[in-house]
SERO-4910 file (N, C-alpha, C, O; in steps of 0.05 Angstrom, whole numbers):
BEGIN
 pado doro    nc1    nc2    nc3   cac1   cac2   cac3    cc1    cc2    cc3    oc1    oc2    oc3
  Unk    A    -47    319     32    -22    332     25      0    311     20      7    294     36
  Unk    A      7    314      1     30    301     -2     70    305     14     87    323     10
  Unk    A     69    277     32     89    290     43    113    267     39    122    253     57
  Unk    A    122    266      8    142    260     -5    147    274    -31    130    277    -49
  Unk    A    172    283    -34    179    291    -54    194    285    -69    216    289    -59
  Unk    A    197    274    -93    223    259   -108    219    276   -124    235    293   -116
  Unk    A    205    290   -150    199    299   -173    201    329   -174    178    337   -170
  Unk    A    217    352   -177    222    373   -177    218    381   -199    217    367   -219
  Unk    A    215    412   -197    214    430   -226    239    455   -219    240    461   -195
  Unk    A    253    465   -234    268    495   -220    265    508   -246    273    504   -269
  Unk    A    249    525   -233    237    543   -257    261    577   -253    255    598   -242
  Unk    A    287    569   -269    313    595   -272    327    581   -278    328    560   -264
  Unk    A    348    582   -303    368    568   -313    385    589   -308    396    593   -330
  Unk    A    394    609   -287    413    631   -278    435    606   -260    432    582   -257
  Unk    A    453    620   -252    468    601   -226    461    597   -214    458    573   -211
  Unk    A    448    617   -193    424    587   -172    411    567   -176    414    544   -167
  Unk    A    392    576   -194    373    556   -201    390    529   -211    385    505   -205
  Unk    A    410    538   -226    430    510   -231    449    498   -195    451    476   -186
  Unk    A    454    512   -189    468    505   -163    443    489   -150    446    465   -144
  Unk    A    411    506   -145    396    494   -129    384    456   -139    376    437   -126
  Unk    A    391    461   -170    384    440   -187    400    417   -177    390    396   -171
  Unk    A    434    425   -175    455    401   -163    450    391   -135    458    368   -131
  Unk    A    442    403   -119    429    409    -87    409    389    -87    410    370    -71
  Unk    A    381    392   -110    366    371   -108    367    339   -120    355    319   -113
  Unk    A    390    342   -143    404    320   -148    412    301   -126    402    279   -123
  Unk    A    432    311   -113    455    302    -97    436    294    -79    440    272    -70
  Unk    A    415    308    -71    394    293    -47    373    270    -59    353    262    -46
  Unk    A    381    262    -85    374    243    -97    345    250   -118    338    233   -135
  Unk    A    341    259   -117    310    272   -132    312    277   -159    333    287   -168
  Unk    A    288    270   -177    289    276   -197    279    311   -207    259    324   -200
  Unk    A    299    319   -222    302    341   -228    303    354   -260    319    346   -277
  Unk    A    281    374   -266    285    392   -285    285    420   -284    268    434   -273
  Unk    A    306    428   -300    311    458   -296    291    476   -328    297    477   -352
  Unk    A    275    484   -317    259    499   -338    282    535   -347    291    550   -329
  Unk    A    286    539   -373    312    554   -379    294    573   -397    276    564   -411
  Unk    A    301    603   -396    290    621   -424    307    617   -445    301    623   -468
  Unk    A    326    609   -440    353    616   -458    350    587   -474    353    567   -460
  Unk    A    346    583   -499    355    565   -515    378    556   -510    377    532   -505
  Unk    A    402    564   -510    428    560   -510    436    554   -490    453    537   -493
  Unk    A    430    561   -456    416    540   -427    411    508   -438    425    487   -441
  Unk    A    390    514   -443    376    480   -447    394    470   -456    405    454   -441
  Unk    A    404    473   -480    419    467   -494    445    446   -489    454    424   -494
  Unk    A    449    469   -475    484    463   -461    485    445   -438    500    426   -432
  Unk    A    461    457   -426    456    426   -392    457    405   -403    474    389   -395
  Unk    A    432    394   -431    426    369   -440    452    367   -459    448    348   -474
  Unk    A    464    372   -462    490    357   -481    510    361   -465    516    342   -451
  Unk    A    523    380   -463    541    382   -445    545    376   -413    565    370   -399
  Unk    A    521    380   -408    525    379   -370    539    404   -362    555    403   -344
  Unk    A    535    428   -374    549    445   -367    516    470   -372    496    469   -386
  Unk    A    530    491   -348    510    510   -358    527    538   -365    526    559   -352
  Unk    A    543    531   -391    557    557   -399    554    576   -402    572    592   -407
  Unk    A    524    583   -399    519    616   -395    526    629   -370    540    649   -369
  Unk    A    514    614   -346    516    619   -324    535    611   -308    545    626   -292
  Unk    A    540    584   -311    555    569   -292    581    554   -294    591    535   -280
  Unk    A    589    570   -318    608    553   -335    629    545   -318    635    559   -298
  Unk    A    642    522   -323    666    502   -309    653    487   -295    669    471   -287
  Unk    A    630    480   -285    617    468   -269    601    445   -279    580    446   -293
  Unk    A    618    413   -266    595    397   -293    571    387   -271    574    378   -248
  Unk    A    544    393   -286    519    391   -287    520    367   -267    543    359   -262
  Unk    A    501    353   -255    496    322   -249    477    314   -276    457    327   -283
  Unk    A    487    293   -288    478    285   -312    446    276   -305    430    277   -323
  Unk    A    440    268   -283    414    260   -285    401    289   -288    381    287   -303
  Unk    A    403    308   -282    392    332   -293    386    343   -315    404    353   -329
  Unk    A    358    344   -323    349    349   -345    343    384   -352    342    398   -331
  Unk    A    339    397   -373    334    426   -377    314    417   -405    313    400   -422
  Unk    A    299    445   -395    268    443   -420    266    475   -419    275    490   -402
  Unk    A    253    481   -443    234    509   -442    203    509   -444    186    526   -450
  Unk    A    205    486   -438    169    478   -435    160    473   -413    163    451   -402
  Unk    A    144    494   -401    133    490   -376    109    467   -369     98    463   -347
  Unk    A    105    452   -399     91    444   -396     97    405   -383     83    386   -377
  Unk    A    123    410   -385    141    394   -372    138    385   -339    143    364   -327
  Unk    A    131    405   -333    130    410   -302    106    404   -293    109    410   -269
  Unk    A     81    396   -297     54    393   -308     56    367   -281     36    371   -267
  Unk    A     72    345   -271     70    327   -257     80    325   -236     75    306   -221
  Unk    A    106    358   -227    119    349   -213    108    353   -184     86    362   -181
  Unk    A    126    344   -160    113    343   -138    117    373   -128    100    382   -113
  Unk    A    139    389   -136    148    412   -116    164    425   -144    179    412   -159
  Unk    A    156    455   -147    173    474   -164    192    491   -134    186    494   -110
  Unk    A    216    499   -152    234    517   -138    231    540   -164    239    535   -187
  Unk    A    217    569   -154    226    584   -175    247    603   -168    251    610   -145
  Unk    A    258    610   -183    283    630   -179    289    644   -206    310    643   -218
  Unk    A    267    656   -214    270    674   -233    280    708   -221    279    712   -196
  Unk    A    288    725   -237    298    746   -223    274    754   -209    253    743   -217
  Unk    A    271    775   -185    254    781   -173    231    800   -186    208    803   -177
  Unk    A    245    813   -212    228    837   -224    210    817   -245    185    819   -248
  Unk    A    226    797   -259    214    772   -277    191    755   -254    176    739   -265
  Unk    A    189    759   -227    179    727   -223    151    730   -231    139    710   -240
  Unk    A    140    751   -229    106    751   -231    109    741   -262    109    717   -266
  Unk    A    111    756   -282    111    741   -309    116    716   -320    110    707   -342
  Unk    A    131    707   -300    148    680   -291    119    660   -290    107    644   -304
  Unk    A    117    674   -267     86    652   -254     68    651   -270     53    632   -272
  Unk    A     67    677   -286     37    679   -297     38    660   -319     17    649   -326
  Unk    A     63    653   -333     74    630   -352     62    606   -343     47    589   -354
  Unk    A     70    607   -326     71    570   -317     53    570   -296     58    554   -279
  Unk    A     24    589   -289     13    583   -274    -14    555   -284    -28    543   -268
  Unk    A    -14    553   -309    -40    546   -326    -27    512   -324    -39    493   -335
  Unk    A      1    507   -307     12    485   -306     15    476   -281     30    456   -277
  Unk    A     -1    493   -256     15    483   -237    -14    470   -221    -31    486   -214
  Unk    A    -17    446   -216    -30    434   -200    -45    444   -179    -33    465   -175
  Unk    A    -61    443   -163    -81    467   -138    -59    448   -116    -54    424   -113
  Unk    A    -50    473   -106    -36    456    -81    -15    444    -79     -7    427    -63
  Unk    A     -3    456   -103     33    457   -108     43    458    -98     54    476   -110
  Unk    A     58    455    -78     88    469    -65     97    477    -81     99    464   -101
  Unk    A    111    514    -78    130    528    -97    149    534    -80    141    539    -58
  Unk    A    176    535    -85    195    549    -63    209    577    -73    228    575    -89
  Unk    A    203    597    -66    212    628    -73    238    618    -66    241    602    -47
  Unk    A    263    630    -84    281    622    -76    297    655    -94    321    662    -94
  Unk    A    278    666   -105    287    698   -111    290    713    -95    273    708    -77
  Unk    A    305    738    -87    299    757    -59    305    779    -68    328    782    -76
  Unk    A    288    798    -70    280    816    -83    244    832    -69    227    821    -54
  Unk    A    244    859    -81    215    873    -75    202    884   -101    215    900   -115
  Unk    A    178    876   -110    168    880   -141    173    911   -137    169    924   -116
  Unk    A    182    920   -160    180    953   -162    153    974   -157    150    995   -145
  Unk    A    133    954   -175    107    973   -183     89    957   -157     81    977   -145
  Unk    A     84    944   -149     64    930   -120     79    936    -98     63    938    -80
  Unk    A    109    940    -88    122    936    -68    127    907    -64    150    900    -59
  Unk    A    107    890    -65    106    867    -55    134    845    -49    157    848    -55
  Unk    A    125    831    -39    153    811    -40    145    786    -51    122    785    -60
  Unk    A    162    760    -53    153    744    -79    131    724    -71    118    709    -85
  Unk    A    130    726    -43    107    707    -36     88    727    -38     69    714    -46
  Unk    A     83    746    -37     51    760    -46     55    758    -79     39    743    -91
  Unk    A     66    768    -87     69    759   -116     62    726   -126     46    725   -145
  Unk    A     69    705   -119     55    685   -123     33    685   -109     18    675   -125
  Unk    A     21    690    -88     -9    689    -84    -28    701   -107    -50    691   -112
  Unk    A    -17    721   -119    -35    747   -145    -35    723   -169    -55    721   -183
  Unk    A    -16    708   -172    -15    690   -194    -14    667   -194     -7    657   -215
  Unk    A    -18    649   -172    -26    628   -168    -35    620   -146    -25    602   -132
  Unk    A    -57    634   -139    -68    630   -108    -66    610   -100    -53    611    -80
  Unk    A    -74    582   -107    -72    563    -98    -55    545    -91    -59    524    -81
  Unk    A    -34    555    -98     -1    544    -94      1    543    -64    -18    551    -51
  Unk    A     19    534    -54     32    527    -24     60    550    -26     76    547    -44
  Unk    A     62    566    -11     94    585    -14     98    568      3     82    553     15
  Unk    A    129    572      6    163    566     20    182    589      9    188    597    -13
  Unk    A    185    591     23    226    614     23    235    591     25    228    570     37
  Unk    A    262    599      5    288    587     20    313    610     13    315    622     -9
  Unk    A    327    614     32    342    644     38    360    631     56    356    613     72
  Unk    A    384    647     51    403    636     70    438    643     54    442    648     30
  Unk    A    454    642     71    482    648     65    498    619     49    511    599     58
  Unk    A    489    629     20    490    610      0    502    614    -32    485    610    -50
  Unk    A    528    622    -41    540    622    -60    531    603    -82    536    579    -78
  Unk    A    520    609   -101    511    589   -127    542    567   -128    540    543   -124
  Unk    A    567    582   -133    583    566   -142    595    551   -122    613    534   -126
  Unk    A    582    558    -90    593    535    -71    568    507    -75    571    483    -80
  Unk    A    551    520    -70    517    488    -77    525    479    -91    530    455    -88
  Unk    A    531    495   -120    543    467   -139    564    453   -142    563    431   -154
  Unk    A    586    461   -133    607    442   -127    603    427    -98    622    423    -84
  Unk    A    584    422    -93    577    409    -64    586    410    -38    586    392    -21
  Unk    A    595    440    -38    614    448    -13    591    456      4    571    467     -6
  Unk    A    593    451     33    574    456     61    557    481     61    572    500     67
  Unk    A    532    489     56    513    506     63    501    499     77    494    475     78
  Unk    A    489    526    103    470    513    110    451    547    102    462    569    101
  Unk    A    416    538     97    403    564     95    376    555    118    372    539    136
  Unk    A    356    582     99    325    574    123    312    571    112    314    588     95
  Unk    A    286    551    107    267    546     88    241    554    114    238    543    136
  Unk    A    228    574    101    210    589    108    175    572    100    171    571     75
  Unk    A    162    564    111    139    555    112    118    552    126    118    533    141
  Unk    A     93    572    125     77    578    149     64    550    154     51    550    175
  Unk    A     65    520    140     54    504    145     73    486    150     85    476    131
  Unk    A     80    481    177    106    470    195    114    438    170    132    431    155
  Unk    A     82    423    181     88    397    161     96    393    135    108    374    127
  Unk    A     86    416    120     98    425     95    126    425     96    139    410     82
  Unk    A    137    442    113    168    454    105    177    428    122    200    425    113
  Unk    A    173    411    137    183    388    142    196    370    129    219    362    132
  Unk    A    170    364    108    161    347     79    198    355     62    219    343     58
  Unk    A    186    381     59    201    397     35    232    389     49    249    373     41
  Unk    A    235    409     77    267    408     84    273    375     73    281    371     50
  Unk    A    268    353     90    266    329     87    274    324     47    288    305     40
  Unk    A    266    336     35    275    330     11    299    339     -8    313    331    -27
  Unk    A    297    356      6    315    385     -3    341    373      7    354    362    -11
  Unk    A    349    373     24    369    358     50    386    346     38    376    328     24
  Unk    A    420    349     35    441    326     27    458    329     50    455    346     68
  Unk    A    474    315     49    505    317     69    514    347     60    513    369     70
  Unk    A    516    344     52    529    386     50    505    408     41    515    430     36
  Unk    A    478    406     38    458    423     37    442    430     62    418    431     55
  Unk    A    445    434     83    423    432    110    401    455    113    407    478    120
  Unk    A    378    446    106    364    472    114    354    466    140    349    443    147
  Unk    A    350    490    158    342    499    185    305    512    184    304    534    173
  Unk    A    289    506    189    259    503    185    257    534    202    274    542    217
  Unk    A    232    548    196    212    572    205    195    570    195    193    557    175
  Unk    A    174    585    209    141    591    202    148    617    187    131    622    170
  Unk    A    162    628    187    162    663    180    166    669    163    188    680    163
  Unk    A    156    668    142    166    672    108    166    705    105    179    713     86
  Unk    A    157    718    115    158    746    115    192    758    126    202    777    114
  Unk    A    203    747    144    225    755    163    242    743    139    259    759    131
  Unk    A    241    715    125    257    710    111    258    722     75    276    723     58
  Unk    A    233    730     75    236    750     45    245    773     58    257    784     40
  Unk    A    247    788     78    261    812     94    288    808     88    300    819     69
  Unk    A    299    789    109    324    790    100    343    781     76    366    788     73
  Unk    A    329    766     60    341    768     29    341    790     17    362    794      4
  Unk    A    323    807     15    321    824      6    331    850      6    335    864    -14
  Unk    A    337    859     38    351    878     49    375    867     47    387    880     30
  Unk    A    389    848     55    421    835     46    430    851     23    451    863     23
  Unk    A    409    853     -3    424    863    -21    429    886    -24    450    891    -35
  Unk    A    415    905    -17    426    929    -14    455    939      1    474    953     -5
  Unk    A    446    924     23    467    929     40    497    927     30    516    943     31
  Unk    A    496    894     18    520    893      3    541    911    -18    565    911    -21
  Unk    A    515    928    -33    528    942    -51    529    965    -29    543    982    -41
  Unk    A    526    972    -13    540    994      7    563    987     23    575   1005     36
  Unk    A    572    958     24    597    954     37    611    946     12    633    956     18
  Unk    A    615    939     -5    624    943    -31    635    979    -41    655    987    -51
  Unk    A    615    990    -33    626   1016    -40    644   1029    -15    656   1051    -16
  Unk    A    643   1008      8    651   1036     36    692   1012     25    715   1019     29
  Unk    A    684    999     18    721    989      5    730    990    -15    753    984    -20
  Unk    A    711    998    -35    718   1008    -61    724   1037    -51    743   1046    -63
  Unk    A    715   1052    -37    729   1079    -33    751   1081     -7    759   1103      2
  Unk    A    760   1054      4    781   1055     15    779   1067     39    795   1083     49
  Unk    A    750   1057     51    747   1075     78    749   1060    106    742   1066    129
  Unk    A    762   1034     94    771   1024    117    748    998    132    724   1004    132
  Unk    A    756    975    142    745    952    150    730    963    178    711    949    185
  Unk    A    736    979    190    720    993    210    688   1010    204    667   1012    218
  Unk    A    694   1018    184    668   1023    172    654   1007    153    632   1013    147
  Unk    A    665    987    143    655    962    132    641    948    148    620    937    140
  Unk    A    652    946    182    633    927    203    607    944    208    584    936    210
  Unk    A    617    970    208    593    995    215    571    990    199    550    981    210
  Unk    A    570    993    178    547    988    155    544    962    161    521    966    168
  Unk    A    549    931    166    540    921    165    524    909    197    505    894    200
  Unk    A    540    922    218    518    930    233    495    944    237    476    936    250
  Unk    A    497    970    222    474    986    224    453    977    209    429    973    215
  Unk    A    468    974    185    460    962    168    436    935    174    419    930    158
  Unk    A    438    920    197    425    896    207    409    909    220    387    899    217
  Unk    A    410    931    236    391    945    244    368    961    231    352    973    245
  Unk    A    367    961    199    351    971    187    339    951    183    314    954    185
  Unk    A    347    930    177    337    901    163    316    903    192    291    904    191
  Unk    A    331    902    212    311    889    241    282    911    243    260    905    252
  Unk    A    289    932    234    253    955    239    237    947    213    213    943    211
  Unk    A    256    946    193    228    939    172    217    913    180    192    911    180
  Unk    A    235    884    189    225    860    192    214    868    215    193    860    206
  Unk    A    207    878    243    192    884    254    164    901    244    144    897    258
  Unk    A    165    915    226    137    932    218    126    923    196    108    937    187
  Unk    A    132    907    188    120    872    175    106    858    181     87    849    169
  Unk    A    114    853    210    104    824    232    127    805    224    116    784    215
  Unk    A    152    803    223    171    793    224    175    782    247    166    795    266
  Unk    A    188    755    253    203    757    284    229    764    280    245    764    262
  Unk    A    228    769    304    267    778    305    286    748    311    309    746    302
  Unk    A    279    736    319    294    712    312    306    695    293    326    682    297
  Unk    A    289    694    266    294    702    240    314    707    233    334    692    229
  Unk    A    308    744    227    324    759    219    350    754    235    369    759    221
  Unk    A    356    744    260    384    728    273    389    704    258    413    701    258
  Unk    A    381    690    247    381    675    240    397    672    211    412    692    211
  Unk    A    401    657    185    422    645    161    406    666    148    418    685    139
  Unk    A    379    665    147    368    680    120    365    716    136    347    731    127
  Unk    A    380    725    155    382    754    163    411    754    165    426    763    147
  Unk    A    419    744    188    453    759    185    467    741    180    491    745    183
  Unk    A    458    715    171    467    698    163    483    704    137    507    703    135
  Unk    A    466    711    118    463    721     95    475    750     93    490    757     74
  Unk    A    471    761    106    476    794    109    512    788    114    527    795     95
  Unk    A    521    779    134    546    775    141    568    756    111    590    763    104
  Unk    A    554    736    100    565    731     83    564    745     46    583    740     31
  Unk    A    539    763     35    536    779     20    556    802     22    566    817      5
  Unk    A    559    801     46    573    839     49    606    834     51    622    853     50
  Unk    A    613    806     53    640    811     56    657    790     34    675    776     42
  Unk    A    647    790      5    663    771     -3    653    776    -42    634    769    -55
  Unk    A    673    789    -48    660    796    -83    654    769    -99    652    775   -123
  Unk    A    651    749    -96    630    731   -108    606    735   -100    588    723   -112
  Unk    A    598    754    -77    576    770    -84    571    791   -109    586    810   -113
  Unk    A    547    785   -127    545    806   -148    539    834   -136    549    855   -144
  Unk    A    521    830   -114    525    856   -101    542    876    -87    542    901    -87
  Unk    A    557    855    -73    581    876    -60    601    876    -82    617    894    -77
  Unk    A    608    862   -106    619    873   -122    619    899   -131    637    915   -133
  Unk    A    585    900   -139    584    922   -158    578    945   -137    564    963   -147
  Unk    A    585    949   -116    590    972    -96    614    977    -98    623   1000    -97
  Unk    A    633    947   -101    657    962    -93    671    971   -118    691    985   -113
  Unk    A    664    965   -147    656    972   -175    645   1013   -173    658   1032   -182
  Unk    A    625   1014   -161    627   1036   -168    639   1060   -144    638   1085   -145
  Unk    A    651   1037   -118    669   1059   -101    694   1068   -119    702   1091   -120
  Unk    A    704   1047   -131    729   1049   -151    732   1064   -172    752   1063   -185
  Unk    A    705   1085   -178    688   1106   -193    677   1098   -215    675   1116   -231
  Unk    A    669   1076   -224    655   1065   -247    628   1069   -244    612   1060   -228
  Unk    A    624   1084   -266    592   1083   -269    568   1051   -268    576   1028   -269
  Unk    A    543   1058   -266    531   1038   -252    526   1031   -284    539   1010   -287
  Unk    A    516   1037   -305    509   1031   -334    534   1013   -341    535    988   -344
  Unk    A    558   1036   -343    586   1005   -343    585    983   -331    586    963   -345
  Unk    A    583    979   -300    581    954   -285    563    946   -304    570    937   -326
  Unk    A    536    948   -295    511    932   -311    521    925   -336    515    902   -340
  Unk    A    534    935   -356    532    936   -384    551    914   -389    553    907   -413
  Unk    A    573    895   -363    595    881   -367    580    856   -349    593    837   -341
  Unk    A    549    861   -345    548    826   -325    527    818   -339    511    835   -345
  Unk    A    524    798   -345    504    768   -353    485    773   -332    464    785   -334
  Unk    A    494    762   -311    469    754   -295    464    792   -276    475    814   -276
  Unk    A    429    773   -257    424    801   -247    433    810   -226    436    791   -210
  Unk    A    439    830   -216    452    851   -190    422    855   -178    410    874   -188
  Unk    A    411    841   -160    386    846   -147    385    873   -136    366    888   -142
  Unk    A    400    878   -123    405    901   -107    398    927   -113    388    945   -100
  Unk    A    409    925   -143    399    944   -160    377    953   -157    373    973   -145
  Unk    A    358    936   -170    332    939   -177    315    940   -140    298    956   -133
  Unk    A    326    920   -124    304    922   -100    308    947    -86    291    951    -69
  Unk    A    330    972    -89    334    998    -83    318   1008    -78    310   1014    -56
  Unk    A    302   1015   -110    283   1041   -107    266   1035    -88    255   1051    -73
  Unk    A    264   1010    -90    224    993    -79    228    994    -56    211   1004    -41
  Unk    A    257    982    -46    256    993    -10    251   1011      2    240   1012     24
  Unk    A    267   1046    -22    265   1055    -11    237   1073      5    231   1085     25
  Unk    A    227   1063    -24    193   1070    -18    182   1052      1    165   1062     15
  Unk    A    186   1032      4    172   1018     16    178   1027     52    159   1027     67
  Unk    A    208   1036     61    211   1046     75    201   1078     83    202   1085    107
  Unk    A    194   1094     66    175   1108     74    149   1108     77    138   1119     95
  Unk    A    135   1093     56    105   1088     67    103   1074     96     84   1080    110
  Unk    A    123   1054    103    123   1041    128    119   1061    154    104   1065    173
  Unk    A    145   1072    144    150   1099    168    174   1087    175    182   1097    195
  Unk    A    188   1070    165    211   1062    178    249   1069    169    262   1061    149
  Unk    A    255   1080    185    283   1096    184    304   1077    175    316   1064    192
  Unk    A    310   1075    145    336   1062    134    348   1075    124    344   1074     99
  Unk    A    365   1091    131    385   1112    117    409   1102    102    421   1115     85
  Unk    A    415   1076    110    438   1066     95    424   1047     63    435   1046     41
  Unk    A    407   1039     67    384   1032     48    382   1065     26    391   1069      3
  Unk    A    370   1079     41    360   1101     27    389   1118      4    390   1125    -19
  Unk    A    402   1119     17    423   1130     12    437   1107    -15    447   1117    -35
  Unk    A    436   1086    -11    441   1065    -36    420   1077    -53    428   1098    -64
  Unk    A    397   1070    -60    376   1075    -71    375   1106    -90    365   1111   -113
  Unk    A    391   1126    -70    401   1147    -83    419   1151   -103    420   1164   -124
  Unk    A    438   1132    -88    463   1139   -108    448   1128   -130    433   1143   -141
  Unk    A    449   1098   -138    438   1081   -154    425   1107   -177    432   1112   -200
  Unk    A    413   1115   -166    381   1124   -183    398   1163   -197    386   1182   -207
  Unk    A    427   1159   -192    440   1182   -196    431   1210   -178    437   1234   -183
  Unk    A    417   1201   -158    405   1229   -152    419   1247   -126    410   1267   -116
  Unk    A    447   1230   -119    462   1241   -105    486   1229   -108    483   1205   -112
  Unk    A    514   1238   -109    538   1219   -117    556   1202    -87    543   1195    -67
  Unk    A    572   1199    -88    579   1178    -70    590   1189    -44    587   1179    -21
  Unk    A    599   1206    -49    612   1230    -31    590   1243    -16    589   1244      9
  Unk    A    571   1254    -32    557   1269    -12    543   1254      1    536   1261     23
  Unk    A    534   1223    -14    507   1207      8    529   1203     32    521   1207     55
  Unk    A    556   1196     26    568   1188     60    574   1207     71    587   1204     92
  Unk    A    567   1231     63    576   1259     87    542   1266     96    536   1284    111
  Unk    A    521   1247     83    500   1255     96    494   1242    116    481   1249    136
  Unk    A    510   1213    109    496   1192    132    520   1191    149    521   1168    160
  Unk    A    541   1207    157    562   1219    174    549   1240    192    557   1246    215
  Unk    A    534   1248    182    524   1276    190    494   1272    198    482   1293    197
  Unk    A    480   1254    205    463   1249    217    466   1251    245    486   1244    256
  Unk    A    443   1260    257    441   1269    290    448   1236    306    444   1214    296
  Unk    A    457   1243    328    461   1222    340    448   1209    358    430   1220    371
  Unk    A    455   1177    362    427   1180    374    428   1154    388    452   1149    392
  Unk    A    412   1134    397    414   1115    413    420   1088    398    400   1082    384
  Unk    A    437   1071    396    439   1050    378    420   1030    385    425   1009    375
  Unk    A    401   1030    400    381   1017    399    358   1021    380    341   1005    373
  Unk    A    365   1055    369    331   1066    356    337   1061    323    319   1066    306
***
């Protein structure tokens, strides 16, 4: 195993993947950002800017952008961060490039629509032989790249691996915090986003910072039974990439998600929002899949479910919160 890393690939020319790109800069490493967008590539390699996504923000010049995966063909460690509904097609791209025994780092958080799955089973279907890592955690694209203090959790069931990796990853203002649990940490990225667009909507309809803490308590409590009926630990989910994440998504509209809750508490349709953003609203899309995914489980997320509704038009905003008002009462433990 190789346990040095200088040579990176970041396979998403979105704001993360550019934020994650400055992150591996700054920790000294050679870096390329693989981009769909012609006009990405483009703009990193001449400009130092990534004006689709990231505009005002200059690049670290040693950072290179390609649309050839075939670029990536040597490196020591990919970060992908394609949207979560894109990553399988993502992989299946660039799997005919990736070495037996890659390190990849999921760094999307999201649940596939049509498998349920989450993105580390999704890279097992398309590149079995890869090495997964999470990295999840309470992390603003436009704070990583201006080099302001994060810290997240890099998830790796093979301890020396995520050692290797943290160890590379690592600057004065990037710190990642190590786990075995990559399951607990695709949990709570993924549930984060929902949640967000439900505290987004409980202050876009002006219902007060008291029920803003509510949802995002209970709200942690849905996150905690699905990451338990997983095989999650609960330590984890306590942890940067559960309420880490959860606490900073839900209270601050440079979240895309709690934006676009509090977007359609303010009565704007969800087609308008969508139809005015560039990049993707995860939340969106990981809705439906939770919510299914929470019933085949057997596991009770009503504040989940109830997003998932509105979203999908099949109940309006009013009545999902006079439903989940009107639920029996019951022990805040259950």
């Amino acid at each position: 195993m190789t346990n040095s890393f200088q040579t990176f690939g970041v396979i998403g020319g979105g704001a993360w993947g550019t934020a994650l790109a400055q992150a591996l800069a700054a920790a000294g490493r050679d870096v390329t950002i693989w981009a769909f967008e012609k006009d990405c590539v483009d703009a990193i390699n001449s400009k130092n800017e990534n004006t689709l996504y990231l505009p005002g923000v200059k690049i670290n010049a040693a950072i290179k952008a390609t649309s050839d995966f075939a670029e990536f063909s040597g490196v020591d460690a990919v970060l992908a961060v394609p949207p979560a509904q894109h990553m399988r097609g993502t992989l299946k791209a660039f799997a005919r490039y990736a070495k037996d025994n890659l390190p990849i780092v999921l760094c999307s958080k999201g649940i596939e629509h049509n498998s349920l799955k989450f993105m580390a089973g999704v890279l097992k279907d398309e590149i079995p032989t890869a090495r997964a890592a999470v990295l999840a955690g309470p992390s603003f694209a436009i704070d990583v790249a201006n080099g302001l203090p994060a810290a997240v959790t890099l998830a790796c069931e093979d301890a020396g691996l995520g050692e290797a990796l943290g160890n590379a990853i690592a600057s004065p203002a990037f710190r990642p915090y190590l786990v075995t649990d990559i399951i607990g940490a695709e949990v709570g990225g993924a549930v984060k986003n929902v949640l967000a667009i439900a505290c987004g909507l409980v202050l876009g309809k002006e219902m007060g910072k008291s029920a803003h803490a509510a949802v995002i308590a209970r709200g942690f409590r849905e996150m905690t039974r699905l990451g338990e009926a997983l095989g999650a630990q609960g330590e984890t989910l306590t942890g940067l990439c559960g309420l880490g994440d959860l606490v900073l998504t839900c209270s601050s509209e440079l979240s895309r998600n709690m934006s676009c809750g509090l977007a359609l508490g303010q009565g704007k349709s969800l087609d308008e929002i969508m139809g005015a953003r560039s990049a993707v609203t995860e939340g969106v899309a990981t809705a439906p899949a939770l919510k299914t995914l929470a019933a085949d489980l057997g596991v009770d997320m009503p504040i989940c479910v109830a997003m998932a509704d509105i979203l999908s038009g099949d109940i309006d905003v009013d009545k999902a919160v006079s439903r989940l008002l009107s639920r029996d009462l019951k022990s805040e433990l259950a």
